[in-house]
C-alpha positions as CSV (number, residue, x, y, z in Angstrom):
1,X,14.9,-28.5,2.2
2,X,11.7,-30.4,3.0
3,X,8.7,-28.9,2.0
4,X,6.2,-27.8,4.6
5,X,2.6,-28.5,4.4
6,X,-0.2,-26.1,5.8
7,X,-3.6,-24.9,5.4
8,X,-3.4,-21.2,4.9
9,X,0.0,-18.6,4.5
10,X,-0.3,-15.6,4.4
11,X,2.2,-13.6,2.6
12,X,2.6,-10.0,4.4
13,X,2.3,-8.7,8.0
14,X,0.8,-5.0,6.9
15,X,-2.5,-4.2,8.3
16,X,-4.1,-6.4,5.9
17,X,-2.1,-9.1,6.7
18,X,-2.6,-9.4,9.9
19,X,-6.1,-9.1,9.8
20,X,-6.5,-11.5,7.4
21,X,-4.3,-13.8,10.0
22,X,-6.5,-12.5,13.1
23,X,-9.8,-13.7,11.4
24,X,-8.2,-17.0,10.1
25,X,-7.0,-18.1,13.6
26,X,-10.5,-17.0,14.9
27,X,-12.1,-19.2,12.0
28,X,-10.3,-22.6,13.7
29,X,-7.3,-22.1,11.6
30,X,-3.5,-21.6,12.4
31,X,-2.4,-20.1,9.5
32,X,1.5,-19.5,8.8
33,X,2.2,-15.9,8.2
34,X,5.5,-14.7,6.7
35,X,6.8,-11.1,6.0
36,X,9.9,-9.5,4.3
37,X,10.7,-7.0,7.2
38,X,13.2,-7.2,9.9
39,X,10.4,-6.0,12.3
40,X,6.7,-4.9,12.8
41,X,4.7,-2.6,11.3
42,X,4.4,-3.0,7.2
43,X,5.0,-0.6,4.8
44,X,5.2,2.4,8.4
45,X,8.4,1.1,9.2
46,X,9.5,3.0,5.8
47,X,8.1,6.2,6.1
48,X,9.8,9.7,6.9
49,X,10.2,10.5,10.5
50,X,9.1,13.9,9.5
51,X,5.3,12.0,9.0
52,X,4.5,12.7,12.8
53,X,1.3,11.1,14.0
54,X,-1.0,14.8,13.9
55,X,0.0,14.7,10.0
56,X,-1.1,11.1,8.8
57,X,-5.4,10.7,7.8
58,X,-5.9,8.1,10.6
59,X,-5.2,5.1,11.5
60,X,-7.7,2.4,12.2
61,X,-7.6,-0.2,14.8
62,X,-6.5,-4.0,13.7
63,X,-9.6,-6.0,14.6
64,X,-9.9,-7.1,18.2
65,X,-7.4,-4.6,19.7
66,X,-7.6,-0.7,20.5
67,X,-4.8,1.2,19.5
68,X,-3.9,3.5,22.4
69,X,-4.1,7.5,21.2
70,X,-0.4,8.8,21.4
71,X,0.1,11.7,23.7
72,X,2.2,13.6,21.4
73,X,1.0,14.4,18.1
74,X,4.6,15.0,16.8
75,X,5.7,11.0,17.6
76,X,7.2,9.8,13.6
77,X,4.2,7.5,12.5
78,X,7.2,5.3,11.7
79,X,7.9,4.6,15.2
80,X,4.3,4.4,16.8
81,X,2.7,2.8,14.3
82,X,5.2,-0.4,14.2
83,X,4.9,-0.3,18.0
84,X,1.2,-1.0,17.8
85,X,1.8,-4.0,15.0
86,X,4.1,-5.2,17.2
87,X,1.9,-5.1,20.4
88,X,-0.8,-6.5,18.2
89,X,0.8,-9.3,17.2
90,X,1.8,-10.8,20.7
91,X,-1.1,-9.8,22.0
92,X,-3.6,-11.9,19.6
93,X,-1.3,-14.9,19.3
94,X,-0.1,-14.4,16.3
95,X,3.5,-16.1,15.1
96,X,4.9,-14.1,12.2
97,X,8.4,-15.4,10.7
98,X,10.5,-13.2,9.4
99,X,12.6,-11.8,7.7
100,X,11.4,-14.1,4.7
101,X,11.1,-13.2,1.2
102,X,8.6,-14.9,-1.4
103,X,9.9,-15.3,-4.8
104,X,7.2,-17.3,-6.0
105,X,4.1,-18.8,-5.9
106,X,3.1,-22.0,-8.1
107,X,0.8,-24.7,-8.4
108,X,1.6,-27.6,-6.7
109,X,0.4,-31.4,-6.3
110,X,-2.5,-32.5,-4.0
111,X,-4.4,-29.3,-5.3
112,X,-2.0,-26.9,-3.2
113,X,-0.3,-23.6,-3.8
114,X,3.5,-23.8,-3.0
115,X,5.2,-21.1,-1.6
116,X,9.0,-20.6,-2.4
117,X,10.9,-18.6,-0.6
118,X,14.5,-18.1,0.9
119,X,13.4,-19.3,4.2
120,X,11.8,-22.4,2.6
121,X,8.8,-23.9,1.1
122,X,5.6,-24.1,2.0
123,X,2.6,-26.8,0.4
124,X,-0.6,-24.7,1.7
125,X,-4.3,-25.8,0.9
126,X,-5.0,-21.4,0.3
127,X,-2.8,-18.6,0.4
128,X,-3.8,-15.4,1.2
129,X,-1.8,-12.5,-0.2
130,X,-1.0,-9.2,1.5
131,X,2.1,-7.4,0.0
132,X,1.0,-4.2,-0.6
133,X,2.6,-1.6,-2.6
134,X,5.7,-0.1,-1.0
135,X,8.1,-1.4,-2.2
136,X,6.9,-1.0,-5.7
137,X,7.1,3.2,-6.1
138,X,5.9,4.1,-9.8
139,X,8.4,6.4,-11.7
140,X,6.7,7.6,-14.6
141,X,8.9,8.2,-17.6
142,X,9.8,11.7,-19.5
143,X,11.7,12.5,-22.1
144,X,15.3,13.9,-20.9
145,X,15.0,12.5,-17.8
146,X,18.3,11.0,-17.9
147,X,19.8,14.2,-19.0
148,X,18.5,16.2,-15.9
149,X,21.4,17.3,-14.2
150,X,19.6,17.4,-10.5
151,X,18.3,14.9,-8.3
152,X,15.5,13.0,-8.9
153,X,14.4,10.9,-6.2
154,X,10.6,9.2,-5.2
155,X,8.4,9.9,-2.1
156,X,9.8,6.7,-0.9
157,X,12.9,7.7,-0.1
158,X,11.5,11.2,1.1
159,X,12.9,11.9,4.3
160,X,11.9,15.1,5.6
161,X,12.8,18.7,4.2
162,X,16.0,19.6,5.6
163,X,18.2,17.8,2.9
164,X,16.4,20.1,0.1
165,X,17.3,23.8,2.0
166,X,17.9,26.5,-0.6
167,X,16.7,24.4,-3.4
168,X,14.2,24.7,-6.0
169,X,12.1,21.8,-6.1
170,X,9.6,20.3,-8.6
171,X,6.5,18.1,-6.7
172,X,4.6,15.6,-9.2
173,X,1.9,14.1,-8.3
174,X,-1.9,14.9,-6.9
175,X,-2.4,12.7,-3.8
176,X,-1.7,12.8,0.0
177,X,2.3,12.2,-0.7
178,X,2.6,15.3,-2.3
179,X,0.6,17.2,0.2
180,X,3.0,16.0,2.5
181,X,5.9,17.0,0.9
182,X,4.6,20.5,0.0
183,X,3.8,21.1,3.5
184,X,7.1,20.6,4.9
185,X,9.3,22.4,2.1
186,X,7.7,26.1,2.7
187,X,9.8,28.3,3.3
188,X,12.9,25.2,3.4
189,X,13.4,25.3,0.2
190,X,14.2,27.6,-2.4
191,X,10.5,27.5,-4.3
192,X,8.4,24.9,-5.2
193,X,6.3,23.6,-8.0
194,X,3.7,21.5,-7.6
195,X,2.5,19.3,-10.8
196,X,-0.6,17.2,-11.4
197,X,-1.7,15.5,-14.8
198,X,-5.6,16.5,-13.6
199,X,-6.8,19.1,-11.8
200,X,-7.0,18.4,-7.9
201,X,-10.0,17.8,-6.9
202,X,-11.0,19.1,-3.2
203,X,-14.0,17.8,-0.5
204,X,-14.6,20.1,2.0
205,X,-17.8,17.8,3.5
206,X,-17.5,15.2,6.6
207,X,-15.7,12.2,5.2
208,X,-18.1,9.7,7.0
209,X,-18.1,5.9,6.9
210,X,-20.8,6.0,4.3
211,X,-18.7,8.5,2.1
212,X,-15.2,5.6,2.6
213,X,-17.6,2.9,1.6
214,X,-18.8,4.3,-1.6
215,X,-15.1,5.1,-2.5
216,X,-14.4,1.7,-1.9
217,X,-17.2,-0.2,-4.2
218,X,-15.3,2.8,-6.8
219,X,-12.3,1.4,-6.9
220,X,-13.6,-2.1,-6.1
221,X,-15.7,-2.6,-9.4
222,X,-12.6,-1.9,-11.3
223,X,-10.5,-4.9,-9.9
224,X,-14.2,-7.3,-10.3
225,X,-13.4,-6.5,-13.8
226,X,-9.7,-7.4,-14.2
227,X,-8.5,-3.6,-14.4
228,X,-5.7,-2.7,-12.4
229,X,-6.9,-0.8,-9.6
230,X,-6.6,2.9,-9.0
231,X,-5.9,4.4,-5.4
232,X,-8.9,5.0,-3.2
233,X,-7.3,8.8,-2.8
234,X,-7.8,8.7,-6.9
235,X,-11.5,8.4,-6.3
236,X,-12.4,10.3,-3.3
237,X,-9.9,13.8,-3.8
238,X,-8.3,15.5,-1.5
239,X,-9.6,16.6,1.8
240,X,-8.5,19.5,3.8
241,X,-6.7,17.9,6.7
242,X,-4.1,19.5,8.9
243,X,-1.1,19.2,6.0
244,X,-3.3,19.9,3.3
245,X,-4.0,23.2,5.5
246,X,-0.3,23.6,6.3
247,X,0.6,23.9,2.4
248,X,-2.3,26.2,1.9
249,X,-0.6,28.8,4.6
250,X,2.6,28.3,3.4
251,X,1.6,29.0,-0.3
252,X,3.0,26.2,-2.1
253,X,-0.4,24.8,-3.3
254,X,0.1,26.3,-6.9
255,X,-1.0,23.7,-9.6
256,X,0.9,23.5,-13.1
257,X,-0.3,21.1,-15.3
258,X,1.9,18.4,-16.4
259,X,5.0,19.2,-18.3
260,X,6.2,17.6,-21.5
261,X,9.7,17.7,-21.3
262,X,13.0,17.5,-18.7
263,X,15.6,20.0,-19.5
264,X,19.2,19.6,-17.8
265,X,17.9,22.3,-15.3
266,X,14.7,22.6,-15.1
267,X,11.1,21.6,-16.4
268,X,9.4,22.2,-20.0
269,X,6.0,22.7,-21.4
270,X,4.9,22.5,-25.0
271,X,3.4,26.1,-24.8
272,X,7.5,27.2,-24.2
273,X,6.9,27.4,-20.4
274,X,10.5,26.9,-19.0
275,X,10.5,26.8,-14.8
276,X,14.5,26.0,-13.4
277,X,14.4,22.9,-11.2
278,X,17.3,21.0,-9.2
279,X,15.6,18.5,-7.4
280,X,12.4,16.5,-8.6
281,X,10.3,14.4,-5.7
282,X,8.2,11.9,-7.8
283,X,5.2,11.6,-5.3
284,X,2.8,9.5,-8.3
285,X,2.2,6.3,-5.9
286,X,2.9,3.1,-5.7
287,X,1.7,-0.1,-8.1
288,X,0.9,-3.7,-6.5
289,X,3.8,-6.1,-5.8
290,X,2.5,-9.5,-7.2
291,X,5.5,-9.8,-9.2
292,X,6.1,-13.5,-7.4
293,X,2.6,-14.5,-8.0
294,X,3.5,-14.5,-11.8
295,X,4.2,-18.3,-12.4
296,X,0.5,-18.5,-11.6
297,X,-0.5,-16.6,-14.5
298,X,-3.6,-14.5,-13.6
299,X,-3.2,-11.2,-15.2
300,X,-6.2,-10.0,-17.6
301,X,-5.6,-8.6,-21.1
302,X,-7.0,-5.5,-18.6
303,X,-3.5,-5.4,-17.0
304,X,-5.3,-6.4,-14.0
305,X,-6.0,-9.3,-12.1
306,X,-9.9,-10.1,-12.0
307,X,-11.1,-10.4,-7.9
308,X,-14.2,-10.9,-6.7
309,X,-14.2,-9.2,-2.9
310,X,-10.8,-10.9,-2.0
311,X,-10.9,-14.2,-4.3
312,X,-8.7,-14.1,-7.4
313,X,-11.3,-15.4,-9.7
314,X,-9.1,-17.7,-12.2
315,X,-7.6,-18.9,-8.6
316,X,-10.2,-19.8,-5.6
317,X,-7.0,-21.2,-3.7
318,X,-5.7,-17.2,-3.6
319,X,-7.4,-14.3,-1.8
320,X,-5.9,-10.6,-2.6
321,X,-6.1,-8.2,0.3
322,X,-4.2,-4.9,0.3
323,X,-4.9,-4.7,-3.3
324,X,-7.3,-2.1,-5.3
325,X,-10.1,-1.2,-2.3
326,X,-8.3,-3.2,0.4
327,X,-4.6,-1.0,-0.3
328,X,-5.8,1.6,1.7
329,X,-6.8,2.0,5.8
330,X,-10.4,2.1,4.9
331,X,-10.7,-1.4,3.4
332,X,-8.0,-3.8,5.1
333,X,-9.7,-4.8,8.1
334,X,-12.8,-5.6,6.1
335,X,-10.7,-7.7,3.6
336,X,-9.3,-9.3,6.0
337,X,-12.4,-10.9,7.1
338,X,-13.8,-11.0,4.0
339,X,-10.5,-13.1,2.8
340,X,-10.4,-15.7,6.5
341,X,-14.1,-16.7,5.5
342,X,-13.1,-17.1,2.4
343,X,-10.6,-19.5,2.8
344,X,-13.0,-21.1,5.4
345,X,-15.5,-22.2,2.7
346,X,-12.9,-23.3,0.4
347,X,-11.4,-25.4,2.5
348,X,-14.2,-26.7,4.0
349,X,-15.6,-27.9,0.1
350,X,-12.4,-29.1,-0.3
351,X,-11.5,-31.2,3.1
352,X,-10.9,-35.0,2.0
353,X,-11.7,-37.6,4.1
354,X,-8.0,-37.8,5.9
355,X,-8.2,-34.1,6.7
356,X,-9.3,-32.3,10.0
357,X,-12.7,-30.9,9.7
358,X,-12.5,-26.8,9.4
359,X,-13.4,-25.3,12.7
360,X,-16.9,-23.3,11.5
């Protein structure tokens, strides 16, 4: 299969993704965006129909389009929230080719990046990355795990409360997933426990804009120096929005600290704590899928990969959104520029003498 040449792919049709693409096309540039999905809407295709729209933190408009507010509060976020990406991306223009999967990413000839996937391969002059997290769930390991004798599954394959009536179930983890979860399984199921390695830690003042952008530079600086980043919720603690405030009334926002052991039935702690448990929900995030950007070989002894704003720093020809301060609604749109006029002064001191000018 002949290898296609381009300026700019961009790899994922998330929020970031496609405003990284919106900004590149407005920049003079056409560039060829490709996504893993059968359909619209990133990572919100996934999510539990239980996640109505008056449940979710907000979602922020992709640049250049208002997202119509949805009469009905209780519409699954996984059904309005494609719509919208879908909407968006006919109405800007943009061509997204899917289903296409990447499996890697290498240096090619003529100073371009080749993309490899099982649609094809494409020669591009910059590639702009934007494949999120979901399908990357961290599982943390404890000892007799194996041996527990209930179901164990992880937030991403939560699908609503009904399937855990009359059980007892064990929540891990300290962010908005959890929340979720506890706030749908009072009074379903059984009991609950809800576990955190730290202390939660609440904010009941006005999350404003200046408040997102300091949380941002947090988790920024940490990716500037090649750490791998932490999750913007990690830096800012939990707010008390409508589910956090559902959980409250239904009592199920008990904190244990973390346990140190999985029995066949339930959960152990060294003090000889012993709470029975038949279903675990693993709600402890999600880690960065750059697994196909391996061959290129930019991981820090941090465990991270060093980015300054977008650019990958050991590779000006790649610009990370949706990763560290970007991974989250309150950074994407801003990466996205940020990435588009960063490609634009690459390839601009890059152009040769046979190549068409970059539009400025």
């Amino acid at each position: 299969m002949k290898v296609k040449r381009t300026d700019v792919v961009v790899i994922g049709a998330g929020q970031a993704g496609l405003s990284s693409a919106y900004f590149l096309a407005r920049y003079g540039l056409d560039p060829v965006v490709l996504d893993a999905a059968d359909g619209p809407g990133g990572a919100w295709r996934h999510r539990s129909p239980s996640l109505t729209m008056d449940k979710i933190h907000s979602i922020f408009d992709l640049p250049g389009v208002r997202r119509e507010p949805t009469a009905d509060g209780r519409s699954p976020a996984a059904l309005v929230v494609p719509a919208y990406y879908g909407d968006y991306e006919r109405s800007v223009g943009l061509h997204v080719v899917r289903p296409v999967r990447v499996g890697a990413v290498t240096r090619g000839e003529d100073a371009r990046l080749v993309v490899a996937s099982d649609a094809g391969e494409w020669a591009a002059r910059a590639v702009v990355n934007a494949t999120g997290t979901w399908t990357r769930p961290y599982w943390p390991f404890y000892p007799g795990g194996a041996g527990f004798l209930g179901r164990q599954l992880h937030y991403a394959s939560y699908r609503g409360p009904a399937e855990f009536a009359g059980r007892r179930v064990a929540v891990v983890g300290g962010g908005a997933s959890a929340m979720h979860v506890l706030s749908e399984l009072g009074g379903v199921a059984a009991g609950t426990l809800w576990i955190t390695r730290r202390p939660p830690v609440w904010r009941d003042d006005d999350f404003g804009e200046e408040a997102r952008r300091d949380a941002v530079a947090m988790v920024e600086e940490r990716v500037r120096q090649g750490l791998p980043p932490q999750s913007v919720v990690s830096v800012t603690g939990l707010g008390y929005t409508p589910v956090v405030l559902e959980a409250l009334a239904k009592g199920t926002l008990h904190r244990l600290p973390m346990f140190s052991r999985i029995e066949p039935n339930g959960l152990a702690w060294a003090d000889g704590r012993f709470e029975e448990a038949d279903t675990i929900v693993w709600a402890t995030g999600f880690r960065s899928a750059l697994d196909h950007l391996a061959p290129l070989r930019l991981r820090t002894p941090g465990g991270g990969i060093q980015v300054d704003g977008t650019q990958a720093v050991a590779e000006p020809r790649l610009q990370l959104v949706g990763y560290g301060p970007s991974a989250s609604t309150i950074g994407a749109n801003r990466a996205g520029r940020t990435a588009a006029l960063n490609v634009r002064r690459h390839l601009t001191a890059t152009r040769t003498p046979d190549q068409v000018p970059v539009t400025p």
